[in-house]
BAVEXDREN-869621 format. One record per residue (C-alpha): x, y, z; residue in three letters; residue number from 1. Coordinates in steps of 0.2 Angstrom, whole numbers, plus 2048, in hexadecimal, padded with zeros to 3 digits. Layout:
BEGIN
x / y / z / type / seq
X / Y / Z / Ala / NUM
...
//
This chain:
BEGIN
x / y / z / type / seq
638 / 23A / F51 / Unk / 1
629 / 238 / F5B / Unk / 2
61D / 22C / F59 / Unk / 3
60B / 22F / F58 / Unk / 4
5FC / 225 / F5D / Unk / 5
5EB / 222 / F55 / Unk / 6
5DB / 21E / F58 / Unk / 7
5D6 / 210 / F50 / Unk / 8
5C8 / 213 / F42 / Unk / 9
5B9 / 204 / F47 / Unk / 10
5B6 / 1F8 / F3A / Unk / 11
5A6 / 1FA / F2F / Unk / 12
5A3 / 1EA / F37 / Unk / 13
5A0 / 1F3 / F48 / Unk / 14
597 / 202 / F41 / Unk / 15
58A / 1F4 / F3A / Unk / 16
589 / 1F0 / F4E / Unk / 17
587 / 202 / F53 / Unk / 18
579 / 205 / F45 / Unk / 19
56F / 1F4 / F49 / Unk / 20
56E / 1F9 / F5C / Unk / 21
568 / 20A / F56 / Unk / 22
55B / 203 / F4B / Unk / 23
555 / 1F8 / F58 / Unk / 24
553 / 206 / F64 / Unk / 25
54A / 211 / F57 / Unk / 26
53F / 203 / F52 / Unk / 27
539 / 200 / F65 / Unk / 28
536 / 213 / F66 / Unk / 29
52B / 20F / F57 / Unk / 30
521 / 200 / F5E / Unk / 31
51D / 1FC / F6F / Unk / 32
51F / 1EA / F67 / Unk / 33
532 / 1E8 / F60 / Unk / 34
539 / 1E4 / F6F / Unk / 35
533 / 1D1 / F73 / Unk / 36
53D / 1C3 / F6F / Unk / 37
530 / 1B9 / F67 / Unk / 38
52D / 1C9 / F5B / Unk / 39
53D / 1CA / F58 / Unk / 40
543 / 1B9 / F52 / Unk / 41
530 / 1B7 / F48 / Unk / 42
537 / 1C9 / F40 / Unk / 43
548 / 1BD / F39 / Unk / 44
53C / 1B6 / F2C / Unk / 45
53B / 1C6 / F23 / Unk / 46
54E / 1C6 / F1E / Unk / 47
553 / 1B5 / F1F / Unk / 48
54F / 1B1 / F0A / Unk / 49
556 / 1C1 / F07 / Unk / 50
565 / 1BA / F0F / Unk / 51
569 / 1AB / F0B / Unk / 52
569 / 1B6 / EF8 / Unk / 53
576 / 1C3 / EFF / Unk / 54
581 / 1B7 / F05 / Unk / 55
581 / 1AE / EF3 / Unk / 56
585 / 1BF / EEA / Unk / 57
591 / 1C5 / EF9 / Unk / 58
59A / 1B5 / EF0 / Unk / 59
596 / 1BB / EDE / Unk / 60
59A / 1CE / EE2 / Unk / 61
5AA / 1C9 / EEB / Unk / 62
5B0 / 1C4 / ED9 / Unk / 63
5AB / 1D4 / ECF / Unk / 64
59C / 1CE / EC9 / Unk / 65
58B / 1CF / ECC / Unk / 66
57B / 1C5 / ECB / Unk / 67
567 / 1CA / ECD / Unk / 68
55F / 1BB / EC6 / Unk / 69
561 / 1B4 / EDA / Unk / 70
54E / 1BA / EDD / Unk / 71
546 / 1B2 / ECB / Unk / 72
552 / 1A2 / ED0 / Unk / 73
547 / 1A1 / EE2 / Unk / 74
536 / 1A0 / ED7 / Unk / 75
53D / 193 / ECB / Unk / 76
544 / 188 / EDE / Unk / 77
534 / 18B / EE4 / Unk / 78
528 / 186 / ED4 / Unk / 79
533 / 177 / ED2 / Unk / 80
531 / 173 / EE4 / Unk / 81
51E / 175 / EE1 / Unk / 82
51F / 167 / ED0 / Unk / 83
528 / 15A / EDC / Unk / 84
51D / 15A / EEA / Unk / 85
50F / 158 / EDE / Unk / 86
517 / 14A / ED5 / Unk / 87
51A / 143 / EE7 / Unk / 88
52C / 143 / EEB / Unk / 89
530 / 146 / EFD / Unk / 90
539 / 155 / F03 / Unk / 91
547 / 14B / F08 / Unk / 92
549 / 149 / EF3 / Unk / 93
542 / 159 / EEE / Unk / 94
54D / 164 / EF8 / Unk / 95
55D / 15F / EF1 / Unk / 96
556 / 160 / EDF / Unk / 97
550 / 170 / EE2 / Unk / 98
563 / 177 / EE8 / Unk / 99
56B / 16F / ED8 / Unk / 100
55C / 177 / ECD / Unk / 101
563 / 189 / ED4 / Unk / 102
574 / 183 / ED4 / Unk / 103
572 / 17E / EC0 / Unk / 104
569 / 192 / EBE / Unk / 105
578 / 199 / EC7 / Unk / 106
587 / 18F / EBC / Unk / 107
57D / 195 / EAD / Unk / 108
57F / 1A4 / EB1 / Unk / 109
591 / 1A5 / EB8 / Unk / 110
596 / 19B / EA7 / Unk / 111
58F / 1A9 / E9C / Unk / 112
598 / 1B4 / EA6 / Unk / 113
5A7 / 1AE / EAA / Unk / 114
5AA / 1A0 / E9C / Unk / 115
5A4 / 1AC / E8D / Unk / 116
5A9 / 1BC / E96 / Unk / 117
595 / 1C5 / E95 / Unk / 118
594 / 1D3 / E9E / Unk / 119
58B / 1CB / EB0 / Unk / 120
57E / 1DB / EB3 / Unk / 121
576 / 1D7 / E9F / Unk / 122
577 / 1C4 / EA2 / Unk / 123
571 / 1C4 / EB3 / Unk / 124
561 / 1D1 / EB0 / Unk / 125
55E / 1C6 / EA0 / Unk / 126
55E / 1B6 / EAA / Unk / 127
554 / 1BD / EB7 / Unk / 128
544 / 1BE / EAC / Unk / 129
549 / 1AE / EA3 / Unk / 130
548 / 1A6 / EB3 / Unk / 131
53A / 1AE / EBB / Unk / 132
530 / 1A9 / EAB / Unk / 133
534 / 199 / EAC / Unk / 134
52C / 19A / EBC / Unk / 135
51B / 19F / EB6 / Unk / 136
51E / 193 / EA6 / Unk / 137
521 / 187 / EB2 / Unk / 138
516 / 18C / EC2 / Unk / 139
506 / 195 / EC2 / Unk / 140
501 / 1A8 / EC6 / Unk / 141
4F4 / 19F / ED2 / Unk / 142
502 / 197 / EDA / Unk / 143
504 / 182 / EE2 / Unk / 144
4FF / 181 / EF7 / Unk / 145
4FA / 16F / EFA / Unk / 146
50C / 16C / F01 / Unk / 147
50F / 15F / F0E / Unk / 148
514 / 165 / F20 / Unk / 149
524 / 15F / F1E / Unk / 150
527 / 16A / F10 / Unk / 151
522 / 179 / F1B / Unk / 152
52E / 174 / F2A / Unk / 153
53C / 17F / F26 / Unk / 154
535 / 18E / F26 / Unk / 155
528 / 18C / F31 / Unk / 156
52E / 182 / F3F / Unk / 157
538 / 189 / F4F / Unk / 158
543 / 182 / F5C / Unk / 159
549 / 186 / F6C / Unk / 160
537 / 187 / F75 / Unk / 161
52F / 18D / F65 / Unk / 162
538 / 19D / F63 / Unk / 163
547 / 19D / F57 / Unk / 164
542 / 198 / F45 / Unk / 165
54A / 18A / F3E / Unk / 166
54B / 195 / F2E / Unk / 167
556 / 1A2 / F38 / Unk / 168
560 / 192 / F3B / Unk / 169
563 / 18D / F2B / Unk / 170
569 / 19F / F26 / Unk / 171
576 / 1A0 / F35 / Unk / 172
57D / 18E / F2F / Unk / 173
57B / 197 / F1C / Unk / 174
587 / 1A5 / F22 / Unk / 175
592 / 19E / F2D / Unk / 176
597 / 191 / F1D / Unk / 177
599 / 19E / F12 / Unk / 178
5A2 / 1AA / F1D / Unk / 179
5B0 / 19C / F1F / Unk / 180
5AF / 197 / F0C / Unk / 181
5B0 / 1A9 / F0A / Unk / 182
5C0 / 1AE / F16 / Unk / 183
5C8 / 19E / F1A / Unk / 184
5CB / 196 / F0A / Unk / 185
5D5 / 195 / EFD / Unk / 186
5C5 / 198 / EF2 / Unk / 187
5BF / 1A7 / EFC / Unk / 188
5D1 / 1AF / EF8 / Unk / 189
5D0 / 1AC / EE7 / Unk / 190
5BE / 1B5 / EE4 / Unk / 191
5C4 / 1C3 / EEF / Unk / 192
5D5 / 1C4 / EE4 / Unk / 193
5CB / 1C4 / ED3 / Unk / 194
5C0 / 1D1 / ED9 / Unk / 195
5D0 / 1DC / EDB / Unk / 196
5D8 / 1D6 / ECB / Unk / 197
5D2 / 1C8 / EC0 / Unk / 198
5E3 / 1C9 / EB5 / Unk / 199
5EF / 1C9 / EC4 / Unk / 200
5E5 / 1BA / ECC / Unk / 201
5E6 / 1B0 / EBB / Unk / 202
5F8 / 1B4 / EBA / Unk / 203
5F9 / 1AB / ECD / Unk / 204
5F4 / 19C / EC7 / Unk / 205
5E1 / 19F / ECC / Unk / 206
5D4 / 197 / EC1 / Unk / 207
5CA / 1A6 / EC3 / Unk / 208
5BC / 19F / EB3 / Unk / 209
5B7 / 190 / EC0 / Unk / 210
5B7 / 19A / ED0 / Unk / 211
5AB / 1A7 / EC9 / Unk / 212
5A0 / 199 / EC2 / Unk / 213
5A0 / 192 / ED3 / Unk / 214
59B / 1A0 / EDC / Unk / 215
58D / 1A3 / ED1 / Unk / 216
588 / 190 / ED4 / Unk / 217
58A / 194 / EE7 / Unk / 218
57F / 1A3 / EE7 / Unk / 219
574 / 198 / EDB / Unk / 220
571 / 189 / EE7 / Unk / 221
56F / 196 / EF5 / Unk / 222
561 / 19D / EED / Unk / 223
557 / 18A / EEC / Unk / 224
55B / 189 / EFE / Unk / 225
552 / 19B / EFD / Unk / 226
545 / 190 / EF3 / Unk / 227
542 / 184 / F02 / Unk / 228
542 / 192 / F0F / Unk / 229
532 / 19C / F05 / Unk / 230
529 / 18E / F02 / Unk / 231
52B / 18A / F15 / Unk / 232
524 / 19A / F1C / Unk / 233
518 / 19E / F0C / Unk / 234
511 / 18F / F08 / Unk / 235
510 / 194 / EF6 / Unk / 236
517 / 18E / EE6 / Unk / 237
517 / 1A0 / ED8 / Unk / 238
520 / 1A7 / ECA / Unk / 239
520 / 1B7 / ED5 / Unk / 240
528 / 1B0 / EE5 / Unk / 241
538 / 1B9 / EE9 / Unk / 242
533 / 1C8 / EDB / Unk / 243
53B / 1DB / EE1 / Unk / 244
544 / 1D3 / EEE / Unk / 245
556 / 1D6 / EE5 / Unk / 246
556 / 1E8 / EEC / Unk / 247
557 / 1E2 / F01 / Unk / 248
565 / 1D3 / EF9 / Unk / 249
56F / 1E3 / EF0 / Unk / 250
56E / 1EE / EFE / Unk / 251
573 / 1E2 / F08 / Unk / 252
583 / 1DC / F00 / Unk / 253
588 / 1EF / EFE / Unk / 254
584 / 1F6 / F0C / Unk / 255
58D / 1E7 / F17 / Unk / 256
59C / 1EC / F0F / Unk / 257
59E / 1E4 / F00 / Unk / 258
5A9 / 1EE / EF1 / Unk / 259
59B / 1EE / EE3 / Unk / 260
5AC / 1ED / ED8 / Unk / 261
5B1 / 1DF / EE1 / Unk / 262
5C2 / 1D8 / EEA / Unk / 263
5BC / 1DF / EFD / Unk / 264
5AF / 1DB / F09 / Unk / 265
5AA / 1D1 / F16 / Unk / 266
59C / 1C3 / F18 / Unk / 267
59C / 1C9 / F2A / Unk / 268
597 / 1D8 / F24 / Unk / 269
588 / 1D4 / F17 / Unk / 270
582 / 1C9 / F28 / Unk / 271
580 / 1D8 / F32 / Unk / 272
57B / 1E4 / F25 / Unk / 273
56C / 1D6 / F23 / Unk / 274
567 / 1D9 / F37 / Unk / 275
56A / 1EB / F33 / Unk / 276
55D / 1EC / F26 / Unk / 277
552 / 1DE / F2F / Unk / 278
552 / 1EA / F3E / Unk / 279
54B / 1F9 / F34 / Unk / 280
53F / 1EF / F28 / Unk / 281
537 / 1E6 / F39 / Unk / 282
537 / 1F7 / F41 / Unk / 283
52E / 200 / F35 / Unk / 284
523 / 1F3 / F32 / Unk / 285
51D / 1F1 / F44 / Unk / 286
51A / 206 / F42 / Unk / 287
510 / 203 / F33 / Unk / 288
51A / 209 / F26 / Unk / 289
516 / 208 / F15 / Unk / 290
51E / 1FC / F07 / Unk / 291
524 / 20B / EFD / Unk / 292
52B / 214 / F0B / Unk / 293
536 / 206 / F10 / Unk / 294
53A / 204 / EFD / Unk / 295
541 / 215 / EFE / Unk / 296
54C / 212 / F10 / Unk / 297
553 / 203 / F07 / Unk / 298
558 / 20D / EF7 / Unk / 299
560 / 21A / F02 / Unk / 300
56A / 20D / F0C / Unk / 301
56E / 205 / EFC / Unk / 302
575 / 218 / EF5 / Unk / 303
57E / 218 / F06 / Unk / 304
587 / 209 / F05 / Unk / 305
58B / 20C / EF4 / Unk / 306
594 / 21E / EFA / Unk / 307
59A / 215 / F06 / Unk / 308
5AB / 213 / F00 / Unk / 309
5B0 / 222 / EF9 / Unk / 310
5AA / 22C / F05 / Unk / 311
5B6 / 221 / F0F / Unk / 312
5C6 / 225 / F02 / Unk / 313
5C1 / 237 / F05 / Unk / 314
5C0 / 236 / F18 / Unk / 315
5D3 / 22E / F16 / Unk / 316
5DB / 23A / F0B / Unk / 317
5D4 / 248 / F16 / Unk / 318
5DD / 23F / F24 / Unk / 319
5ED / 23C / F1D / Unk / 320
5EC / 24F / F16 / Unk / 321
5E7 / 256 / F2A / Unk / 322
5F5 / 24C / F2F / Unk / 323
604 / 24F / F22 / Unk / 324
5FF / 260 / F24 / Unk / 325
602 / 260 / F37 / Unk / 326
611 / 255 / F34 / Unk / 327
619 / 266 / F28 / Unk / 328
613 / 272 / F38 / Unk / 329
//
């Protein structure tokens, strides 16, 4: 019986890597000025608040679930952010009340989800206009800017000769956490095991109620470190900061490989997805394409990554056909 060899099939992992060196080069064909590091590194600031939201519903998804309040939960961060610097406190003080405040957002919507068992698409979309108008009720359509500079620091401060934000620093030590949360842990295993079967892990002795609330609480906290971040680089306190954002977050989870159905996926993945679409957005912008058009390449990547895992199952099975059939020759 002879033995047969086969290539290797690369991870989705390394065809993120292919696709982002692609987009770079496609975007420097599109703009004399992509390729400067300063540009570059200025252009992280686009995707950095929509990542710091992936990587809280790469958490959320990983479970089964789903959740697109995050975006209305960065207006209510920020709006509050805006009430305590107005009132006086320090950001030393404000900050931390600000994570709880979207940490407190997040469990109340992982307990109606997972303590009541609602449905987490109808409670999330119904959360996210509760919150967002809390964040008019509570803010203003005109919006709060007298912050103090200390306020504005992380997001508009750099380091290493003033080229890397300090943002962009803050989301690498955002993912890096939640990727060894997410694989190397005990809690990461048991969101991944829910997501493949919630009965089977609650069988095992997992308390699959508390986990989901928790990751909810994750992604929840995540977001008022989103708050922090916009208000940084903005400057501005609004109902409508962070609004239509939840379509770069979705595509993002989805097309970095995460199973919308949950149980598979990879943090690693959602990370480079997030370059991935960085890299396009900052190309096309630099070329002077319009809002709507890069609305439509983000709904097509979004399809893609959806299709992405069946086409996948269909690619295998067509394998495994070729090759029993050349195994019957």
């Amino acid at each position: 019986m002879s033995m047969r060899t086969r290539t290797a099939i690369p991870t989705w992992e390394l065809v993120l890597c292919v696709l982002i060196v692609a987009a770079g080069v496609w975007s420097s064909k599109l703009s004399p000025y992509y390729l400067s590091i300063d540009q570059i590194f200025e252009s992280t600031r686009h995707f950095i608040i929509p990542g710091l939201l992936a990587l809280g519903l790469a958490m959320v998804v990983s479970t089964g679930e789903i959740d697109i309040s995050l975006a209305s939960i960065v207006a209510v961060g920020t709006v509050a952010l805006s009430k305590l610097a107005a009132a006086g406190f320090s950001i030393y003080v404000a900050a931390p009340i600000v994570i709880v405040i979207g940490a407190l957002c997040g469990t109340l919507n992982g307990v109606l989800v997972a303590r009541y068992g609602l449905p987490s698409l109808a409670v999330t979309l119904g959360t996210m206009g509760a919150y967002r108008g809390l964040a008019f009720i509570v803010g203003s359509e005109v919006g709060y800017t007298d912050f103090d500079d200390s306020f504005l620091w992380i997001g508009s401060e750099k380091l290493f000769g003033d080229i890397v934000p300090i943002s962009f620093c803050v989301f690498v030590t955002a993912a890096i956490g939640v990727w060894l949360l997410m694989h190397r842990t005990f809690f990461g295993r048991h969101c991944f095991s829910i997501g493949l079967n919630p009965d089977a892990s609650w069988f095992a002795g997992v308390e699959v109620v508390k986990v989901k609330i928790r990751t909810y609480a994750l992604a929840g906290a995540l977001a008022g470190i989103a708050a922090l971040v916009w208000v940084g680089q903005y400057g501005s306190a609004r109902g409508d900061n962070a609004d239509g954002s939840i379509l770069f977050v979705v595509t993002a989870v989805v097309l970095g490989g995460m199973d919308i159905n949950g149980g598979r996926g990879t943090i690693s993945g959602v990370v480079l997805s997030l370059l991935l679409l960085g890299t396009i957005r900052n190309g096309m912008g630099l070329a002077n394409f319009g809002g709507p058009t890069q609305t439509v390449v983000l709904g097509v990547l979004l399809v893609g990554g959806v299709l992405r895992p069946a086409l996948a199952a269909t690619l295998a099975r067509l394998r495994r056909h070729t090759s029993d059939k050349q195994a019957g020759a």
